[in-house]
N, C-alpha and C positions, 0 to 999 in steps of 0.2 A: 698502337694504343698506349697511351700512359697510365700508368697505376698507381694509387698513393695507398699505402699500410701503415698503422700504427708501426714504429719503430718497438715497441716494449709489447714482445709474444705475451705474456700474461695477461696482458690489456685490449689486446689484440680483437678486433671486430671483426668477424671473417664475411661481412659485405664489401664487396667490391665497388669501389666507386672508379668508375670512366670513361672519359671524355673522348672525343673522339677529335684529330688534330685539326678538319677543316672547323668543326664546332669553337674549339681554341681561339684557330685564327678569327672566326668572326668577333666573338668575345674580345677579345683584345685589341682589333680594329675599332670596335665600336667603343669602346674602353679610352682607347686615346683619340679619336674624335670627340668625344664629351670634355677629352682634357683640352684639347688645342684649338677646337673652332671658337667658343668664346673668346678666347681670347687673341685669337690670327681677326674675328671680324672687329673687335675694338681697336686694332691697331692700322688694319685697312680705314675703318672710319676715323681716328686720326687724320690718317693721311691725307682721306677726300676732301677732309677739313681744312689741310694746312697746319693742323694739328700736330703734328707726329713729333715733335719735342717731347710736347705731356704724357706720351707713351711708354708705358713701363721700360722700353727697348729705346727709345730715344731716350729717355731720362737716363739708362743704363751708359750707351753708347756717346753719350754728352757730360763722361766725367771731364772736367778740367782739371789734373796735375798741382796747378797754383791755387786754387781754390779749397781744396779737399783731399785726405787722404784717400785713395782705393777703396778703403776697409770702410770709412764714414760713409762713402758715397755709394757703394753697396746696399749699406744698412737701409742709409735712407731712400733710397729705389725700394727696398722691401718692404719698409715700413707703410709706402704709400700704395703698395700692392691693392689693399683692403676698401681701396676710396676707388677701385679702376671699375669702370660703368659694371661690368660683366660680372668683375666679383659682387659689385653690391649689390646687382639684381638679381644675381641665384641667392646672396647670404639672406636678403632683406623677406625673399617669395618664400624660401624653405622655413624664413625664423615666423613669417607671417602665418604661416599652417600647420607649425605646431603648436604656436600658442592657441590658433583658435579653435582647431578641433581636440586638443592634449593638454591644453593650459600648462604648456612648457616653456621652460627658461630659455638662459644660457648661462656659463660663466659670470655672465657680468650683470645678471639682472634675474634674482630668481621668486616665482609667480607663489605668494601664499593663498592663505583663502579668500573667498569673498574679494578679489581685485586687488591685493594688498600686494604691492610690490617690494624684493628686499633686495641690498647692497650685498654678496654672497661674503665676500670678509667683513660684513656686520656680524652676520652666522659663525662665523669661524671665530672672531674677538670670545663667542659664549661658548664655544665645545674645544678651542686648540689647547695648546701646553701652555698658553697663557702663560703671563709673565714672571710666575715663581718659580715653575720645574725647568730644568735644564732638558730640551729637545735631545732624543737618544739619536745617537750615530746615522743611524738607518736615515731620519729627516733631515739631517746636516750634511743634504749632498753635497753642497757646495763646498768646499775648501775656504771659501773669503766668507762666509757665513760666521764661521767659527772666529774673526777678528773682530767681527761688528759690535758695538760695546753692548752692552745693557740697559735698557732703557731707564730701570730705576738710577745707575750709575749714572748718566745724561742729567736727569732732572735734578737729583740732587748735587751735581757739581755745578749746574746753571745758580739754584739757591745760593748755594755757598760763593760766587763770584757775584753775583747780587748782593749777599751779607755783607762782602767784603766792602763793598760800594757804598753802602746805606741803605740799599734797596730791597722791600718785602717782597716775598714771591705767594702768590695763593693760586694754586693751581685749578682748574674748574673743567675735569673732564665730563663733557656732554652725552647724557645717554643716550644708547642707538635705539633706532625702531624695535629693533626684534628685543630690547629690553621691554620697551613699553604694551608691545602688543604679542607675546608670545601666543597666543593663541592664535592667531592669522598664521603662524611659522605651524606649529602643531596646536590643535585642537585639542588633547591629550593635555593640555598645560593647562593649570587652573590658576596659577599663582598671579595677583595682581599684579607684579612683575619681575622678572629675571635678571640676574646679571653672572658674570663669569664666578664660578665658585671661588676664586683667587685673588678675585677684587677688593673683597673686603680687609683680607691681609697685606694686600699688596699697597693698599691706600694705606691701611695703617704704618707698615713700614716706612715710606714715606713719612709721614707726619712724624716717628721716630727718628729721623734723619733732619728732622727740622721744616719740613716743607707743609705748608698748609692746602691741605685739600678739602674740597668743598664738592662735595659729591650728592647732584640734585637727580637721582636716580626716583628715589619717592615721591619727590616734589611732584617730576613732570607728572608720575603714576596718575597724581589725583587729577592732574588738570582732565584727564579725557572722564571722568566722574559730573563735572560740571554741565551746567543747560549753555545750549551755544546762545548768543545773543544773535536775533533776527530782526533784520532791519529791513519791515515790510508793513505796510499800513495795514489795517481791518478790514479785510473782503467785505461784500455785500450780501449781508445773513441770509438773501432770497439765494446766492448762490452757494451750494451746500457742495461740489466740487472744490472751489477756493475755500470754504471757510475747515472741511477736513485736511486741506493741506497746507492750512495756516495752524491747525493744530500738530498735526504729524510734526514739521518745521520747528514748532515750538517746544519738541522734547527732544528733536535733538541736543547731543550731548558733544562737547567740545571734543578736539581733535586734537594729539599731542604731539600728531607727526602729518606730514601730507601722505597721501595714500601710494602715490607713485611717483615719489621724489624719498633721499635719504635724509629730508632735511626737517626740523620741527614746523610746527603748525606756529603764525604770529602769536597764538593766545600764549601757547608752550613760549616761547621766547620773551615775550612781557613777563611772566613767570618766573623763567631764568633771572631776566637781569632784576628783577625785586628782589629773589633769595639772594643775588650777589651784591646787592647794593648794603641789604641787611648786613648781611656777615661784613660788609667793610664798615660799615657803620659801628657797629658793635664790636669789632677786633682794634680797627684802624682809624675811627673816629679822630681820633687827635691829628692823623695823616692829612684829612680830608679840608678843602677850604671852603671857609665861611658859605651856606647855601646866599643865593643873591636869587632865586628866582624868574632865570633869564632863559633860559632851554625852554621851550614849549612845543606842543603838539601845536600845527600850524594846518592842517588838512588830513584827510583822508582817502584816500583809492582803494575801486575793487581792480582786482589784475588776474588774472589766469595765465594755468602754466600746463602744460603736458607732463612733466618731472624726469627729472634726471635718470631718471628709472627707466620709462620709457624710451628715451634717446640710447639708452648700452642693450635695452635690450633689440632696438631697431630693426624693428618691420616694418614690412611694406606698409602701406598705407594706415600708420601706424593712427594719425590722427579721428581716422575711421573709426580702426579696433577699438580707443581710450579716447576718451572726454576729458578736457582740461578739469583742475582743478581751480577754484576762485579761493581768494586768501582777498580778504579786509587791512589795507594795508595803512598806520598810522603814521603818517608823513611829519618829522619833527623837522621845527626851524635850524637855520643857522645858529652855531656857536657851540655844537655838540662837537665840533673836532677840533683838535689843536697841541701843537706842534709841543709848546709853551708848558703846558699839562705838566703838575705830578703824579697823573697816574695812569698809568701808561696799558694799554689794554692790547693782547696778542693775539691772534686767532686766526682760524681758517676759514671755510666755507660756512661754518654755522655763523660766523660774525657776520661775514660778506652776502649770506642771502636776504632778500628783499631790499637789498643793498646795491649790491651789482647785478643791473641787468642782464648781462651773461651768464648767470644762474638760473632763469627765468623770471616771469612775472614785468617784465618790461612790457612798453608802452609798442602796440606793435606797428604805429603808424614811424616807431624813429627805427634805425640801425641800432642794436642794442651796446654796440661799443659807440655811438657815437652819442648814446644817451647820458644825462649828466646821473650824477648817483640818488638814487632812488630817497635816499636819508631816511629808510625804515627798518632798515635791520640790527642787531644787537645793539651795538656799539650807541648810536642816536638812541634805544629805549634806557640803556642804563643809565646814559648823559640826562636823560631829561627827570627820570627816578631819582641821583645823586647831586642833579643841578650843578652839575662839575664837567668843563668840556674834559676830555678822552686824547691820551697822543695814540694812534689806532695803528698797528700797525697787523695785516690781517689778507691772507695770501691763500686760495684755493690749493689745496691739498699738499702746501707747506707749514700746516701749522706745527710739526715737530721738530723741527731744524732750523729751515729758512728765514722763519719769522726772527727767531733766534739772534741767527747771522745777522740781520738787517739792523736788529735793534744793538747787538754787540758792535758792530760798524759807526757808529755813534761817534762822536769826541768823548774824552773819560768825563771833561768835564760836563757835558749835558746827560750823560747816563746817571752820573753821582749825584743832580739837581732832583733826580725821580722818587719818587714815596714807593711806592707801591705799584707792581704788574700784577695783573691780572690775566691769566693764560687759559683760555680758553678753546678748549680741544677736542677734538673728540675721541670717546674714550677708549673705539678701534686701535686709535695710533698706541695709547699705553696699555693695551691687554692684549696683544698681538706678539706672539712668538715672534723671534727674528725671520726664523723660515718664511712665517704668513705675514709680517710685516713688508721682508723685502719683495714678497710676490704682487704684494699690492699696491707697491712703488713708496712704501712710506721709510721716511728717512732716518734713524737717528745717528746724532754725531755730536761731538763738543764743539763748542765755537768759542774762538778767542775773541778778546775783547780788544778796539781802538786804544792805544798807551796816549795816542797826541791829542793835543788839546785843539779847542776849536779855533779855527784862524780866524783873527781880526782883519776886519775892511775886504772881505771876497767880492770881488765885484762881477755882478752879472754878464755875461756874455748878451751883446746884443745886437742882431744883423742891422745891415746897411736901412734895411727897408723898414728901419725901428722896431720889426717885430724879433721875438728872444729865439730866435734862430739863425743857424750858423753851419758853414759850409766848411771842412775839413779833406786833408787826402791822408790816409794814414796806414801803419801798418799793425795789423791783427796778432796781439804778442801773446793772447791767451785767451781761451774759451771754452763756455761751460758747457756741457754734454747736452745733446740732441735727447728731449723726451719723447715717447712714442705718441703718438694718436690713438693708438690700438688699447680698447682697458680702461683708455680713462674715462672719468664723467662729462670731465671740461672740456669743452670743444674748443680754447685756445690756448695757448702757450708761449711765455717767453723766455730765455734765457740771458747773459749778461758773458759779456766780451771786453776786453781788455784792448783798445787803443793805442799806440804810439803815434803822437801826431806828426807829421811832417810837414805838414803849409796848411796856413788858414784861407779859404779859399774868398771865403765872403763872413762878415763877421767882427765879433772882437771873439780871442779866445786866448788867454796867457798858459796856459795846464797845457805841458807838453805830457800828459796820459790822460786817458779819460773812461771810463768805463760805459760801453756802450749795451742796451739795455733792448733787445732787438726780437721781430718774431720768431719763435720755433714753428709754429702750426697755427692756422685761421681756420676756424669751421673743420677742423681735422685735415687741412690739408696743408702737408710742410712749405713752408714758402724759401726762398731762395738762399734768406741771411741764416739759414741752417745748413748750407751748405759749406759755408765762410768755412776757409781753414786756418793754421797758426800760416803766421809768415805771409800770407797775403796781403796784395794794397789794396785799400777800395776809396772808392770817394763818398763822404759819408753827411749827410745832409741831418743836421742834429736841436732837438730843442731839448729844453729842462725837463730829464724829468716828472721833476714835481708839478710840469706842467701839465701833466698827465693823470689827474686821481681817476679819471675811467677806467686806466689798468692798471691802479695801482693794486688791485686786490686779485688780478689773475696770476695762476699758477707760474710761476718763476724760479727758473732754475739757475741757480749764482755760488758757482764755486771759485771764482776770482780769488786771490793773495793780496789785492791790493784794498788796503783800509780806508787812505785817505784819495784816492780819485775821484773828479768830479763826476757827477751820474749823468747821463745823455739818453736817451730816448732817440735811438734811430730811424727820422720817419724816411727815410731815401736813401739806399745802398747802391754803387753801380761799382764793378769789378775795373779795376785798371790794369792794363795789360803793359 
């Protein structure tokens, strides 16, 4: 028989607790049968299938040497752990039964009152060290935490490499749900709404540093104060069911956030870009060119979305548990975007929803990457408010770095032509401790700017078969880091790669480098060109590109050295041996 005792006699419980050793074994037998038959019968079924590549153990046992390091090709086997039949159907059954008899979370999706869904580093932007106190020792496990710059450091040295340029910077951090609706977080809260107690100093600093912040924390407040507009004809007075819930309908009151998504409601968003249109008007006025009248609302769609919320917290039959939400979506004409623009607009997901389809609210008879861009979110409502197209540049959950990078990648000479950006963020990324930034995958870092000018006479690559596609064999001289699947909201991913070309296979191509712009993850499932290693050759099947604005607003990960390489959009990768 074994016995377990408190170690410390003063503390000491003089109840004997013990097991008895075949008791043990059965416990511990049945202990690792719960660990190993899910997953010995997914990898059987594999096999039956013809399958057994896709299998944790086949994907392990099918590293390639030339293709990837050990270390990489580890990670990314583990990474895809979380997508294997058996995990998702115990993660998806257990997450599905505690929300519905416990109305519990997880990490990555947590349940407030009345159905109100939150982003749990929303919560955290309002209670951590926020971004004036310095994190004590004990939070700063990490060693490489300790070099990560400071976020006000970031912004205000982007300003000042803008000043130097000609170019105004007004920063426009977007508030979070849990600012606008504190009471769905606790009930105990009465303030019409909250933000980090560090905020208001922290903006200020800032704007002491030269940087113009425009902080619509109030704004949104009122908008959920307003009557929603309903778009429903006059019931038939004999019917007294229809005509009370034509009245009920009619007091409802607008929404400043979706209920199960982290992202504003359209009305909150027409909101936004009016206060931002104001304050460029009124600061930047002389900046802005001649209104002409040419932007217009051109349609209207209703759309529904489950919300992003929903998708991290992923239960089983999740569409069951939660009802889509409907968003009124105002469809504006051509001529709200352009390259050409002085004023140049940044942003992340809040730019990009009802925008890009892979945020939801897409049309569900297309493929949502194969659908053209929605032309209803941010960027299309301020264009059409300032009558000024937009150079848009605007990247799911790189609006604090990335966006950055892309636009400092410029020629000097087309950045120096810009009036005015306008950076649109959300306000997690700047009131987020380094610790709870880095945990949340948010980036900060300086970015250097393009010194070369724009080159005269580039001429388009264009394949044989007239279309702007082009067949290459080359070798892999640098590449940006593997994002996870696990954590995030987006269910896709790209990263960008670095080229050495060796023969043009089919095509015109002059650019002996090219940076090549390729999947990390589809639907959360890594795909192949995340395997890619340095030094590899692959044969690589390439268009513009810019000819790709359906993803030009997904998450991309581009830590590349090279300034002036031409950009390619990888649609065909095959490994050369």
């Amino acid at each position: 028989m074994s016995q377990m005792h408190n170690p410390y006699a003063e503390e000491r419980d003089h109840t004997v607790f013990e097991i008895g050793h075949g008791v043990a074994w059965v416990v511990a037998v049945v202990f690792m049968l719960l660990l190993s038959v899910p997953p010995l019968v997914e990898h059987v079924d594999k096999g039956l299938k013809e399958k057994w590549a896709e299998s944790p153990v086949g994907r392990l046992l099918g590293w390639k040497p030339k293709e990837t390091t050990l270390l990489a090709h580890i990670r990314a086997v583990e990474g895809g752990l979380d997508a294997a039949g058996y995990s998702t159907w115990m993660r998806q059954t257990t997450q599905g039964w505690l929300t519905r008899e416990f109305a519990l979370g997880n990490r990555k999706s947590f349940i407030g009152y009345e159905g109100w869904l939150f982003y749990p580093p929303d919560l955290r932007a309002l209670t951590g060290h926020g971004p004036l106190k310095k994190e004590p020792v004990s939070v700063m496990k990490a060693p490489e935490l300790a070099k990560l710059p400071e976020t006000r450091d970031v912004i205000v040295a982007f300003a000042k490499q803008l000043e130097e340029r000609g170019v105004k910077l007004v920063l426009v951090p977007v508030p979070l749900k849990p600012m606008i609706y504190p009471e769905h977080v606790s009930p105990l809260i009465t303030n019409e709404w909250i933000t980090h107690p560090d905020a208001p100093a922290f903006y200020e600093l800032l704007r002491r540093e030269g940087v113009e912040v425009l902080d619509l924390t109030p704004d949104l407040a009122k908008v959920r104060s307003k009557r929603q507009h309903v778009f429903v004809r006059d019931p038939d007075r004999r019917d007294r069911e229809a005509v009370a819930q034509a009245q009920e309908d009619a007091r409802k009151l607008q929404k400043a956030f979706l209920m199960q998504d982290t992202h504003w409601s359209p009305e909150a968003m027409r909101v936004a870009a009016e206060k931002v249109a104001g304050y460029l008007r009124e600061n930047h006025g002389d900046l802005l060119e001649p209104v002409e009248e040419m932007i217009r609302a051109e349609d209207g769609v209703m759309r529904s979305s489950l919300g992003d919320l929903v998708h991290l917290l992923d239960p089983k039959d999740a569409d069951r548990m939660f009802a889509k939400e409907e968003a009124f979506l105002r469809v504006i004409g051509e001529g709200a975007r352009s390259r050409e623009s002085g004023l140049v607009l940044l942003g992340d997901s809040f730019v990009n929803i009802y925008d890009d389809a892979s945020l939801g609210f897409d049309d569900p008879a297309v493929d949502n990457l194969q659908e053209p861009r929605m032309r209803a979110g941010f960027a299309e409502q301020l264009a059409v408010v300032l009558q000024q197209p937009l150079d848009v540049i605007a990247m799911n959950g790189r609006g604090s770095t990335e966006v950055r990078k892309e636009f400092a990648r410029r020629p000097d000479d087309e950045v120096r032509s810009k009036k005015v950006v306008v950076w649109v963020i959300a306000a997690r990324d700047v009131l987020l401790s380094r610790s709870a930034a880095k945990q949340a995958d948010i980036e900060w870092g300086f970015v250097e700017f393009n010194p070369n000018k724009s080159k005269a006479g580039a001429e388009v690559a264009v394949a044989s078969n007239g279309e702007m596609r082009v067949v290459v064999e080359a070798m892999l001289s640098e590449k940006s880091p593997n994002q996870s699947p696990v954590g995030t909201p987006y269910r896709e991913a790209l990263h960008a790669a670095v080229y050495d070309v060796e023969k043009v296979v089919e095509g015109k191509l002059e650019a002996q480098q090219v940076i090549g712009i390729q999947w990390t993850f589809r639907d959360k499932v890594m795909q192949p060109t995340s395997d890619f290693a340095e030094g590899g050759r692959y044969r690589l099947t390439l268009v513009p590109w810019d000819s790709k604005p359906e993803l030009q607003g997904l998450n991309l990960e581009d830590t590349t050295s090279v300034f002036d390489a031409e950009r390619w959009f990888v649609e065909k990768a095959e490994v050369m041996e």
